[in-house]
C-alpha positions in Angstrom: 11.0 -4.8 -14.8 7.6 -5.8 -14.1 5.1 -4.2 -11.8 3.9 -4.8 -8.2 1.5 -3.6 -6.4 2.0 -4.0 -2.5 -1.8 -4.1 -1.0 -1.8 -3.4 3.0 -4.6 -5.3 4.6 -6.1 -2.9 6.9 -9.1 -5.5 7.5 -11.5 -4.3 4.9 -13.6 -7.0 3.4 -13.0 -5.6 0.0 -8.8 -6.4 -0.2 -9.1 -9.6 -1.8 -11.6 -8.0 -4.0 -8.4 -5.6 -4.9 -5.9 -8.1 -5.3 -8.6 -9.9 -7.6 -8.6 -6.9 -9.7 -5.0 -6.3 -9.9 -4.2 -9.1 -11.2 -6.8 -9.5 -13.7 -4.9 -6.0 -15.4 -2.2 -8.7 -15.4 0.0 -7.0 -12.9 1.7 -9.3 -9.5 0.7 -8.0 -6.1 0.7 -8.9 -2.5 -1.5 -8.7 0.4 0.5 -8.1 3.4 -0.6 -6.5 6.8 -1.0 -2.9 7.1 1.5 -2.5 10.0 4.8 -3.7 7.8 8.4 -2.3 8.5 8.9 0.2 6.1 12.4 -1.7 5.5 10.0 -4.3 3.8 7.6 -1.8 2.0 11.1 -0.6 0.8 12.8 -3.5 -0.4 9.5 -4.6 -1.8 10.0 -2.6 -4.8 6.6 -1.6 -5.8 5.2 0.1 -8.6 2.1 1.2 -6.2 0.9 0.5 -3.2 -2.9 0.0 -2.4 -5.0 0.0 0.9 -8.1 -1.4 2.1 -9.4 -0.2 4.9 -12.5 -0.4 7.0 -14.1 3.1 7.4 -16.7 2.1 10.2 -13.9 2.8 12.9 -13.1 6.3 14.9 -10.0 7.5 13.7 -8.8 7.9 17.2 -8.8 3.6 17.1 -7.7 3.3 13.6 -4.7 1.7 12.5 -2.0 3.5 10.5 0.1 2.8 8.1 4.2 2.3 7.8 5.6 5.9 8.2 7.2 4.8 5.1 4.3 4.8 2.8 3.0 8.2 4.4 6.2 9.9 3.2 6.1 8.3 -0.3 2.1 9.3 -0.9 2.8 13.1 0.6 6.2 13.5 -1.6 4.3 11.8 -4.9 1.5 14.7 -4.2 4.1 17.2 -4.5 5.2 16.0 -7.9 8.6 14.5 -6.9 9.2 10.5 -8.2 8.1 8.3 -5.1 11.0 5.9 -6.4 13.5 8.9 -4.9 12.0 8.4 -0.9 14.5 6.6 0.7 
């Protein structure tokens, strides 16, 4: 299997700048926008998932998110496999 990174665009000038990065380490990723079903972050099968995001914004205003990827980055903290989330 090879990796992929899924990269949720959040509106930050930097994303391409991460993709660009990614895949000079020789690993396939996407850009798609931050506000995916978490049906696709699922079936997108990826070894990681990165996010650019603009930090000039008040959190009250700024976008989240699939509830997907929040469950998989709070279960990896607690040291289960983020490959087990379903």
């Amino acid at each position: 299997m090879h990796e992929k990174i899924l990269i949720l665009d959040f509106g930050a000038q930097y994303t391409q700048l991460i993709a660009r990065r990614v895949r000079e380490a020789r690993v396939y990723c996407e850009i798609h926008p931050h506000d995916v079903a978490d049906d696709f972050v699922r079936g997108f099968g990826a070894s990681g998932i990165a996010a650019g995001s603009s930090m000039c914004r008040p959190m009250s205003s700024a976008p989240a998110p699939p509830l997907l990827v929040i469950t998989i980055t709070a279960t990896w903290r607690d040291g289960a496999s983020p490959r087990n989330v379903r």
